[in-house]
C-alpha positions as CSV (number, residue, x, y, z in Angstrom):
1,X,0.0,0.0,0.0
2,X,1.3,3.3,-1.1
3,X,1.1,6.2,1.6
4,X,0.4,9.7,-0.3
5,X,0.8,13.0,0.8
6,X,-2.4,13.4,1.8
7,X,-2.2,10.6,4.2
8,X,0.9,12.1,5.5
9,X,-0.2,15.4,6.0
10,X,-3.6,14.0,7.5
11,X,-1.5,11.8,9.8
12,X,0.7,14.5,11.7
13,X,-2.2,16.4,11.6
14,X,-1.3,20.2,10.6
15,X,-4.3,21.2,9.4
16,X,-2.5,21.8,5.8
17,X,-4.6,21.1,2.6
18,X,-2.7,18.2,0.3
19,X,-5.1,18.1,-2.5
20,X,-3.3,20.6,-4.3
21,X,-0.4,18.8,-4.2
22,X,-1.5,15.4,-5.2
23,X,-3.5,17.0,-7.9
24,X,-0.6,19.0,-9.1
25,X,0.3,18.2,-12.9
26,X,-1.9,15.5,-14.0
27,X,-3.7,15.9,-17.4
28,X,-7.1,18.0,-17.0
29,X,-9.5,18.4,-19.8
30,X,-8.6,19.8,-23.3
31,X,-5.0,20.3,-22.3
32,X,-3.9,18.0,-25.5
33,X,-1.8,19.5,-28.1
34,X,-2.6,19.4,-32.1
35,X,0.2,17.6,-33.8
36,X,2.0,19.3,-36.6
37,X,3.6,18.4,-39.9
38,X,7.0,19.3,-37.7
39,X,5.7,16.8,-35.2
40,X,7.9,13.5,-33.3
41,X,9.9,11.4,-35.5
42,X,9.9,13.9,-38.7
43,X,12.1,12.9,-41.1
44,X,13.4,15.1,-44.1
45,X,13.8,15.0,-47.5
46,X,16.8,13.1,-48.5
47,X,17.5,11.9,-44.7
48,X,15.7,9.3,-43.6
49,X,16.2,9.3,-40.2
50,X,13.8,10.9,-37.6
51,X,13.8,13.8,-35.8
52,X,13.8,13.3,-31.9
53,X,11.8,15.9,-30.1
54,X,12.5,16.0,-25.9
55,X,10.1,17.7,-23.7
56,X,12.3,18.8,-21.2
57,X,11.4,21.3,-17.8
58,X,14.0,23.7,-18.2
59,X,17.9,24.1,-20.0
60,X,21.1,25.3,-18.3
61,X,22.1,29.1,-18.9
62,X,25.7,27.7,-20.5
63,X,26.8,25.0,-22.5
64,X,30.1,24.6,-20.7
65,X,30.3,21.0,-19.5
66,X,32.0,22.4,-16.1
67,X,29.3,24.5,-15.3
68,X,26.1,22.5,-16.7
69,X,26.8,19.8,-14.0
70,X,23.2,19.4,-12.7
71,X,19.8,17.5,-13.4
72,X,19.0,20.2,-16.5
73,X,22.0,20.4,-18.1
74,X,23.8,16.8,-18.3
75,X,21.9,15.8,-21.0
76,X,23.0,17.3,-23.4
77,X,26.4,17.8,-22.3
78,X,26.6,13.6,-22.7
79,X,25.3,14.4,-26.5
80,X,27.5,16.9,-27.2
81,X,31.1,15.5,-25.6
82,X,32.9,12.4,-25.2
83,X,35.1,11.3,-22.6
84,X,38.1,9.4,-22.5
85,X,37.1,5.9,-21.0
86,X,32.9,5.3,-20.4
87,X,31.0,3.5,-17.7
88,X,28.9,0.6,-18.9
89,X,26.2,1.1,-17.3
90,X,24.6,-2.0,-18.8
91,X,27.1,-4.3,-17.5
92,X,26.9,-2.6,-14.5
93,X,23.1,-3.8,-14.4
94,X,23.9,-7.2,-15.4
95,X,26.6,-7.3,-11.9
96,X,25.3,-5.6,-9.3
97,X,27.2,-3.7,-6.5
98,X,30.3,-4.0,-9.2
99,X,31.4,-0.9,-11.5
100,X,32.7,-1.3,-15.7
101,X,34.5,0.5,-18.0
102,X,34.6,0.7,-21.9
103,X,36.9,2.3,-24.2
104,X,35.8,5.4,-25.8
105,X,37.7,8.3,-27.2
106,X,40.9,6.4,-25.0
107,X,41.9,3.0,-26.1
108,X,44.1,2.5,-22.8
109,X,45.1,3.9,-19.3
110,X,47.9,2.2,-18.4
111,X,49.7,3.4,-14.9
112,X,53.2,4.3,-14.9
113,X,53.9,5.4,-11.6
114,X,52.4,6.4,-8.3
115,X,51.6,9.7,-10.0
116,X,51.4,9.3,-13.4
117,X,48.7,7.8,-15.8
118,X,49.5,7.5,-19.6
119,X,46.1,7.6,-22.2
120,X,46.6,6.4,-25.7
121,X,44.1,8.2,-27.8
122,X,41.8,6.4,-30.4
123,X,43.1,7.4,-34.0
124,X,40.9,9.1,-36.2
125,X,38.1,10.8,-34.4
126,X,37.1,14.1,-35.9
127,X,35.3,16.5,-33.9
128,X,32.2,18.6,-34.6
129,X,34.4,21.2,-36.0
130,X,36.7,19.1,-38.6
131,X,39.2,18.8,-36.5
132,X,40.9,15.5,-35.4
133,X,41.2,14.3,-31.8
134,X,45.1,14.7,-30.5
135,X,46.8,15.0,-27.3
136,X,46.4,19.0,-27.3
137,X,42.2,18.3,-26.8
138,X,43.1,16.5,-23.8
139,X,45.6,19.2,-22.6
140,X,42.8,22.2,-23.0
141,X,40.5,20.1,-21.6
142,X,42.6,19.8,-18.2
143,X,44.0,22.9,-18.6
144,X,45.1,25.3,-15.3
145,X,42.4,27.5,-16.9
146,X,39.3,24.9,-16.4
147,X,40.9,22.9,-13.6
148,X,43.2,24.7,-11.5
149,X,43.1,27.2,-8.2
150,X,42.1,30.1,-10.0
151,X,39.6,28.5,-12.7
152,X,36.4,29.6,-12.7
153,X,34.9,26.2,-12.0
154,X,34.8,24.6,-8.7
155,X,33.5,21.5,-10.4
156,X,37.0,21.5,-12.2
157,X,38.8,21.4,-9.3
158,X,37.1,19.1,-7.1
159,X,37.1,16.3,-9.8
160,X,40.5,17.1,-11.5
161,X,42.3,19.7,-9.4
162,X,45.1,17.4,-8.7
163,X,46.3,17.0,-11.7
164,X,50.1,18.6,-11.2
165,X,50.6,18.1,-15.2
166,X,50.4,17.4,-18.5
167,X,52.9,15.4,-20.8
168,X,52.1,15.9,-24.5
169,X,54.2,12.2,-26.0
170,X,53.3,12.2,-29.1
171,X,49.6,13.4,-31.2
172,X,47.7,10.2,-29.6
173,X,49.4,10.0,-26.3
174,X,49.1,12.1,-23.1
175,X,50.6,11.5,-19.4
176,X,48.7,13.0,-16.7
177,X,50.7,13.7,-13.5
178,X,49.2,13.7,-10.3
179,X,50.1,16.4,-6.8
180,X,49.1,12.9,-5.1
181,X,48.6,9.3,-5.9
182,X,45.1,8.8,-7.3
183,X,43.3,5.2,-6.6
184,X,40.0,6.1,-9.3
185,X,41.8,7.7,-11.9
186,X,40.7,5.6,-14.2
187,X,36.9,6.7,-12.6
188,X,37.3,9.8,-13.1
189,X,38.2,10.1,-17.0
190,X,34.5,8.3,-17.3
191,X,32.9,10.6,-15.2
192,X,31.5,13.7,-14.8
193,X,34.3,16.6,-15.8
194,X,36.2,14.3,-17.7
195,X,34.0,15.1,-21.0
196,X,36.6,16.4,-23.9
197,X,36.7,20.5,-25.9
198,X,38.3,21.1,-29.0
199,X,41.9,22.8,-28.7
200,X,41.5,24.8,-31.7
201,X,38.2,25.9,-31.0
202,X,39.1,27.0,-27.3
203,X,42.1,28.9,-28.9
204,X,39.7,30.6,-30.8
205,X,36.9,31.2,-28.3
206,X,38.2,30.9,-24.9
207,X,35.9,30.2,-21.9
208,X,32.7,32.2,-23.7
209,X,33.0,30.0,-26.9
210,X,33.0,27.0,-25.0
211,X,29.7,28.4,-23.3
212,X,27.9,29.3,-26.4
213,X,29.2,27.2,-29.0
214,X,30.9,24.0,-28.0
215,X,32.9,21.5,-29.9
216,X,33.3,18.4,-29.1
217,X,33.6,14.3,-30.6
218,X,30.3,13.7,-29.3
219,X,27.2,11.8,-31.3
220,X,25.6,15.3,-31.8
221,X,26.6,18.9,-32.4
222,X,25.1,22.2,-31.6
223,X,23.1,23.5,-34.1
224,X,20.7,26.2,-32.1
225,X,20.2,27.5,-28.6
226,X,17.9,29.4,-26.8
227,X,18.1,30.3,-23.3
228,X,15.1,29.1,-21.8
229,X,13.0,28.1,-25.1
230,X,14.6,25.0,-26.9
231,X,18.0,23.5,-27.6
232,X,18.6,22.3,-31.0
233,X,21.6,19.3,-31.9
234,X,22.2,18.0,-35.2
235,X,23.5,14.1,-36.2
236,X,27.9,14.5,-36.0
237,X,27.5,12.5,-39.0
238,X,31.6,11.6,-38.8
239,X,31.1,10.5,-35.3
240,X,33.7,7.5,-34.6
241,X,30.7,4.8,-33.3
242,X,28.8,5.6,-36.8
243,X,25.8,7.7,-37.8
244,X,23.7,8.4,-34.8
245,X,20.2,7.0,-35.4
246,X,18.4,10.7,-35.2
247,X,19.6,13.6,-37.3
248,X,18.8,15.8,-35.1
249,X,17.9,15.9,-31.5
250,X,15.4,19.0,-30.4
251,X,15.4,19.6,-26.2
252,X,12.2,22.0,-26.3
253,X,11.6,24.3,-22.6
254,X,8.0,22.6,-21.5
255,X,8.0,24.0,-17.8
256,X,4.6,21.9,-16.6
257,X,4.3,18.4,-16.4
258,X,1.4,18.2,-17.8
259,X,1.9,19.8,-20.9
260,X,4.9,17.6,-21.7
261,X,2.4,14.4,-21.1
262,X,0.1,16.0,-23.4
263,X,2.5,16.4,-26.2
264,X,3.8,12.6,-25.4
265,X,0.4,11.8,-26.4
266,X,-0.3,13.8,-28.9
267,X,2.5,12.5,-30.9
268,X,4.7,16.3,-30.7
269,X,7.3,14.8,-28.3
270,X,8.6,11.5,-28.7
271,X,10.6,12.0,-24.8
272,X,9.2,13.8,-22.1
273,X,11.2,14.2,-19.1
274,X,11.0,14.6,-15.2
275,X,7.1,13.6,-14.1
276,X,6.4,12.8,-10.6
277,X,5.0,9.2,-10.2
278,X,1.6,9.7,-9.7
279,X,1.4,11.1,-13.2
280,X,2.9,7.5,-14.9
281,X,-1.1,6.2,-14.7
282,X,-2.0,9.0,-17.0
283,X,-0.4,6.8,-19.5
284,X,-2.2,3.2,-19.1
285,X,-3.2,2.3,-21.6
286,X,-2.2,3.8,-24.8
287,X,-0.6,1.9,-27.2
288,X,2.3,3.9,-28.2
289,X,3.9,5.1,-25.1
290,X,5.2,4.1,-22.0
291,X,6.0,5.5,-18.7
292,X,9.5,4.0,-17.0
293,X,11.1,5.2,-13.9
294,X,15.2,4.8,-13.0
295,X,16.5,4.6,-10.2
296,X,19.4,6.9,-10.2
297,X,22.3,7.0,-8.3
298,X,21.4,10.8,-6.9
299,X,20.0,11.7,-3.4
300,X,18.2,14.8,-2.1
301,X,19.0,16.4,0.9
302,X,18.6,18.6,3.4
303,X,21.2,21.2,4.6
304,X,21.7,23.8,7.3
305,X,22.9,27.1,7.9
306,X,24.9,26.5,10.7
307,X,25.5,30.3,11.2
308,X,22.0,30.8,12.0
309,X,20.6,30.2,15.7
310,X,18.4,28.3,15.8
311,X,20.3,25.5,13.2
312,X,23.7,26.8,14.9
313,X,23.9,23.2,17.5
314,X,24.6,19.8,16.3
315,X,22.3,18.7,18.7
316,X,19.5,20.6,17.5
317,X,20.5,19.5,14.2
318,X,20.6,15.7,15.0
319,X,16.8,16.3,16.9
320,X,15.9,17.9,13.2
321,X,17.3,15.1,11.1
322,X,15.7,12.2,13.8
323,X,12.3,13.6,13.6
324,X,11.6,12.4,10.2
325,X,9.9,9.6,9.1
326,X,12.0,9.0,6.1
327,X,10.4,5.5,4.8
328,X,6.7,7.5,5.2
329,X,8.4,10.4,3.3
330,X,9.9,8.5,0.6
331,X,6.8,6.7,-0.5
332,X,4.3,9.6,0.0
333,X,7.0,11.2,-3.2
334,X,7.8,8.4,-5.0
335,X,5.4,5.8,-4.0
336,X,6.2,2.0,-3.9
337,X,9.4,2.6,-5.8
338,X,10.7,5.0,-2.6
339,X,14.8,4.1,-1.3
340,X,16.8,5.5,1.3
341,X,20.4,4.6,1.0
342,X,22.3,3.7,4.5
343,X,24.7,6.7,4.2
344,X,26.7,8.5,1.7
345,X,27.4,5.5,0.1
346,X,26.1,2.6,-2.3
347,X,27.0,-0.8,-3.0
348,X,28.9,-0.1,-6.1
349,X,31.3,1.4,-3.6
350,X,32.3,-2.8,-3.1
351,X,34.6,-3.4,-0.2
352,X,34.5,0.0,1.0
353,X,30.5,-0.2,1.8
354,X,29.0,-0.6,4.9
355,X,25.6,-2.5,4.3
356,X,25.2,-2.1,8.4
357,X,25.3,1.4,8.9
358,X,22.0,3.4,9.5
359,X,21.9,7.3,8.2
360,X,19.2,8.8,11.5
361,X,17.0,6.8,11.6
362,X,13.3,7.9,12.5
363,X,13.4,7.8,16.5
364,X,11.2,10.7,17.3
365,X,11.5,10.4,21.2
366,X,15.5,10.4,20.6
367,X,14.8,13.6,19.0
368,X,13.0,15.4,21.4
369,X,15.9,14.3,23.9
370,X,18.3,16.4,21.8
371,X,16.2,19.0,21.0
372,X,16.2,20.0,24.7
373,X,19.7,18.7,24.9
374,X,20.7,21.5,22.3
375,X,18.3,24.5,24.3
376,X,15.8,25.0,21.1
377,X,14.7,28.3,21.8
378,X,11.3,27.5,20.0
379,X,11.5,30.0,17.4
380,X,10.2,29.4,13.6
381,X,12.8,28.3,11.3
382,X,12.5,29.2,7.7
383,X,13.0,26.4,4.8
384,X,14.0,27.8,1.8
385,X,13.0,25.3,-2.0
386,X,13.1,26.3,-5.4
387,X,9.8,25.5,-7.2
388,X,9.9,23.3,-9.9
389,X,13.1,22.0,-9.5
390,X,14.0,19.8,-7.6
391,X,11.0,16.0,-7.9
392,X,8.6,16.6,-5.4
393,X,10.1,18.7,-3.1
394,X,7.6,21.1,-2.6
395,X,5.4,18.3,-1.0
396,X,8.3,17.2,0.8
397,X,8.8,20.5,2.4
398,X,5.1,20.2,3.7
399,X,5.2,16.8,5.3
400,X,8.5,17.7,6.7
401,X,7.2,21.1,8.0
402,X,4.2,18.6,9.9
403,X,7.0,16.0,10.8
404,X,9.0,18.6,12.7
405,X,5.6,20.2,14.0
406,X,5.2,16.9,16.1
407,X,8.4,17.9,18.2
408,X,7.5,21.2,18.9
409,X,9.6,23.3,16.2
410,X,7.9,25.6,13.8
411,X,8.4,26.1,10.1
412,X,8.2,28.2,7.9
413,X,8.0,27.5,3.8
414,X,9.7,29.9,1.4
415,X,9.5,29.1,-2.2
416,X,11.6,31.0,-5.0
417,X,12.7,30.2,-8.4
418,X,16.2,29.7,-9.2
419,X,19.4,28.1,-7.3
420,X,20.7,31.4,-6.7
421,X,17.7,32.7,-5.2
422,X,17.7,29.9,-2.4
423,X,21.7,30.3,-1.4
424,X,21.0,33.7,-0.7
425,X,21.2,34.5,3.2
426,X,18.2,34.3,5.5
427,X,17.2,30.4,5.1
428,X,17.9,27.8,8.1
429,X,16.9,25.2,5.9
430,X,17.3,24.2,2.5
431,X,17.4,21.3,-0.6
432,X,19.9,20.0,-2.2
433,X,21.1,16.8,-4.0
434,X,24.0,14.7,-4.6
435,X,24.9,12.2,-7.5
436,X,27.2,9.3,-7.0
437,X,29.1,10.2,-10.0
438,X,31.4,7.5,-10.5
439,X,31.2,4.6,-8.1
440,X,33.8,5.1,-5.1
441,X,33.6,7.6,-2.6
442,X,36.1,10.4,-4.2
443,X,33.4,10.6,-7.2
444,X,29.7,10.6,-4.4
445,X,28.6,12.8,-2.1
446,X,31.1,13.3,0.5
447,X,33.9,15.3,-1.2
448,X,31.9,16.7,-4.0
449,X,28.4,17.7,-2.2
450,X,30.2,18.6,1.5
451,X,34.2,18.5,0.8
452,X,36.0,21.8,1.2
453,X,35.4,23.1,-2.2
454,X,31.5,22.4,-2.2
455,X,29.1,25.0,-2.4
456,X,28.3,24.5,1.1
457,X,31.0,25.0,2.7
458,X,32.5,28.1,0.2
459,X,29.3,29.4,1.0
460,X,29.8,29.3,4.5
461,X,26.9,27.3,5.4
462,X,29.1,24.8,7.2
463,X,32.5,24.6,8.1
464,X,34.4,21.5,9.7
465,X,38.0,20.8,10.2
466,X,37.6,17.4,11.4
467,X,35.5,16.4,8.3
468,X,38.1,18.6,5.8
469,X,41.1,16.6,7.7
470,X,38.9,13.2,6.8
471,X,38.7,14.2,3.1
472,X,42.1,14.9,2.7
473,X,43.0,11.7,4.5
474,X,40.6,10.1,2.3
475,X,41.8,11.1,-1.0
476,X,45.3,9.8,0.5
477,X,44.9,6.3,1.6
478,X,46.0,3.9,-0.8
479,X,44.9,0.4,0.1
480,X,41.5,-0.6,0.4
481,X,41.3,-1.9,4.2
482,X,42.5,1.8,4.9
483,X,40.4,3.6,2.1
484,X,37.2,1.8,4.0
485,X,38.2,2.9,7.5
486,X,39.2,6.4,6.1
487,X,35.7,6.2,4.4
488,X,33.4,5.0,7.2
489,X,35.1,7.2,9.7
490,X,34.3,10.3,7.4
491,X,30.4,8.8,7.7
492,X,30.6,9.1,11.2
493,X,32.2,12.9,11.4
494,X,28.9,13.5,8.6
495,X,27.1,11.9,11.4
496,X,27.9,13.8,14.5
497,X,28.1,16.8,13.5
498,X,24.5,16.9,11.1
499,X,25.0,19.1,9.0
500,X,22.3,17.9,6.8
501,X,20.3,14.6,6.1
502,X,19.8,11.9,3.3
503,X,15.8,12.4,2.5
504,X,15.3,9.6,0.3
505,X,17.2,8.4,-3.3
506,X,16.2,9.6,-6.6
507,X,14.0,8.5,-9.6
508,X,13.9,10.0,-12.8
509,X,10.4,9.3,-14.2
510,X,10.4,9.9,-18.1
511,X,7.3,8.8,-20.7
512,X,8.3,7.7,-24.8
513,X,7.0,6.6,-28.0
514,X,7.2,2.9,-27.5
515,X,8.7,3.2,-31.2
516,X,11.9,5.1,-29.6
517,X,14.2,1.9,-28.3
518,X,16.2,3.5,-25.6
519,X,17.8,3.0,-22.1
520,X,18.0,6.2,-19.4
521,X,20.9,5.4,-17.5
522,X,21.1,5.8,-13.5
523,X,22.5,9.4,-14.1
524,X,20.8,12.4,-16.0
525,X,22.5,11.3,-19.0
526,X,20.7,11.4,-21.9
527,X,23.1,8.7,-24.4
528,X,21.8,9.1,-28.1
529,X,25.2,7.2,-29.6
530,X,24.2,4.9,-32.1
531,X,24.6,1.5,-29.2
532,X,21.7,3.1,-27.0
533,X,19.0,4.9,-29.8
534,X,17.2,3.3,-32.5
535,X,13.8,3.3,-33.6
536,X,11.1,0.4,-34.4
């Protein structure tokens, strides 16, 4: 039996209405879009191939891979750029609680030393501009000006920062020296960050070129974008895996739900993206499309101003992160298909995972205890969400807000609509989320959602020597019996000092033609190359 939010909110008894929210996006009366002759799956004259129109709910301001690292904008970034090795996420299926790589624009990593990894390049690879792939696209895409100190991309230098140098061999082979030995290389050039710009068009362009009008060796290549309206790719007809199976991808700006389900079923779109799971029903049964939810390896959470009084006690933060009913939560937004994971950490993470630890669990007496441990002053605190953003989290904010009211603290809802708007000061409170990004804990959520160079902690939210000592010792220890103990330890700094919770794991709920064969991976990838897309 699936708990909704109306249950919930009925259940800790706050007198809020839910009806609203349950009823929010589904399909009402005469909301269907006309087709058009520009409709899903066009095809052209001389070009057999189909257009393939995405519904999507909103697109990233640039088009720089560095700073498009978020649910809106890695989808096209995986169309647009390769990287060096690739997860197989397929195999990954077919082995549980294991991680794979595959070759892609690398043939080989081989290790040197401690601090040096060589990459043989795959010959022949022409990029979107004409170009073909050598060691000086790998150097200006690990370049001091996109990785290092003074780069203007913390997402850089948290995933590739340590790289000390770069050793041009020859025009297919690169060395990459390390500050530090580095157990995941090999991780990381699959990853996120690792995704490879054109030398000669960063010459040429710099960091505003790269934003506007990127080249890469990926399946597609930009051919229009519009801030906020759509985002248009077209076939890289040269591309090294063979002629992607759409010539030409369209990402159109569909803000409600329920608009992109009725262009789904209209026959306009032939992908429509990020639905909550209540709407999947809308789609029984109809013929042509399906509804399919992910699991992805992504978490929201909850964070805390720890400057601000009434957050300012880990205590009080603990009490916070105790008094919610996180299994009643997680199935009220995501229904039946609702996870939790034990931690900062997942299974892929192998020997270094802890299948015994438990992440606060729901003790509301416990919390109470440390709420008067900590001296709550009973004032209101203020949660801060962005509408529209983040899956459900407007409904979570309400049955959190009644959670919290059943230990005596008082809170307040504050909506507003961009990222920016809800880091600016005056929020105890707020939502955030954190992908496992490759599978080890350098690449998920400790380092790159709470590490020193998160957005957390340069924002002053939080601030932690003991955990900053732990990352640092983390990224150092070499075997795995001390990588695990370095690891686990971390946890348990995360632990004490609260400053922030794992709400529940992440699903992205998409709709397609059944005639579009494709697989959404457990990232906000959207992979188009010509082994993941074809058409019946």
């Amino acid at each position: 039996m699936t708990i909704n939010r109306r249950d919930l909110l009925r259940l800790f008894g706050t007198g809020l209405t839910a009806g609203g929210l349950v009823s929010r996006g589904l399909l009402g009366s005469g909301s269907l879009m006309a087709g058009t002759a520009t409709g899903a799956l066009a095809q052209a004259a001389g070009d057999s191939r189909p257009v393939l129109r995405v519904a999507v709910q909103a697109l990233p301001a640039s088009l720089e891979p560095l700073e498009t690292i978020s649910n809106i904008g890695l989808r096209q970034t995986t169309c647009l750029f390769d990287t060096a090795l690739r997860r197989d996420f397929k195999a990954e299926v077919a082995m549980p609680g294991t991680s794979a790589l595959m070759p892609q624009l690398a043939t080989g990593l081989r290790r040197v030393d401690d601090l040096t990894w060589e990459l043989a390049l795959r010959p022949d690879v022409h990029l979107h501009d004409g170009s073909i792939l050598s060691a000086d696209d790998i150097l200006a895409t690990f370049s001091p000006a996109r990785i290092g100190p003074d780069g203007p991309y913390p997402e850089g230098r948290i995933l590739f920062g340590h790289i000390a140098a770069l050793r041009r061999i020859d025009d297919l082979t690169v060395q990459i020296v390390t500050s530090a030995p580095d157990e995941v290389m090999d991780q990381r050039l699959a990853g996120y960050g690792g995704w490879v710009i054109g030398a000669k068009a960063y010459a040429a362009g710099g960091a505003e070129g790269v934003r506007s009008h990127p080249i890469g060796a990926g399946p597609y290549k930009l051919a229009e974008f519009i801030r906020d309206t759509r985002l248009v790719l077209a076939a890289h007809d040269d591309y090294w895996m063979g002629r992607p199976a759409a010539r030409e991808v369209r990402l159109d700006v569909v803000p409600e739900a329920a608009t992109r389900i009725a262009g789904l079923i209209s026959g306009e779109y032939d992908i429509v993206t990020n639905l909550l799971p209540d709407q999947m029903s809308q789609l029984d049964g109809y013929d042509d499309v399906e509804a399919v939810s992910v699991p992805l390896d992504l978490v929201h959470m909850l964070f805390y101003d720890t400057r601000r009084p009434g957050v300012a006690k880990a205590t009080v933060r603990q009490a916070l992160n105790h008094a919610i009913d996180y299994q009643a939560l997680g199935r009220a937004v995501w229904g039946d298909a609702a996870t939790r994971p034990n931690g900062l950490q997942t299974p892929a993470f192998g020997p270094l995972y802890d299948p015994d630890r438990k992440h606060f669990p729901y003790d509301p007496a416990r919390a109470k205890a440390l709420l008067a441990k900590g001296g709550f002053d009973g004032k209101p605190l203020k949660m801060r969400l962005i509408s529209g953003y983040y899956v459900g989290a407007e409904a979570a904010g309400q049955i959190i807000q009644a959670m919290w009211a059943q230990i005596g603290v008082t809170v307040e809802l504050e909506f507003v609509e961009s990222m920016k708007q809800a880091l600016e000061p005056g929020a105890d409170v707020r939502m955030i989320s954190a992908a496992f990004r490759f599978p080890d804990p350098l690449g998920g959520g400790v380092i790159p959602a709470w590490g020193p160079d998160s957005a957390v902690q340069k924002r002053g939210f939080w601030a932690s020597t003991a955990y900053n000592d732990g990352v640092a010792a983390l990224i150092a220890a070499r075997s795995p019996a001390d990588r695990r103990r370095t690891f686990q330890a971390l946890l348990d700094i995360f632990e004490d000092e609260a400053p922030g919770t794992i709400l529940y794991g992440v699903n992205e709920v998409f709709a397609k033609r059944k005639a579009v064969n494709w697989t959404h991976y457990p990232l906000y990838y959207m992979d188009f190359r010509p082994d993941n897309l074809s058409f019946s």
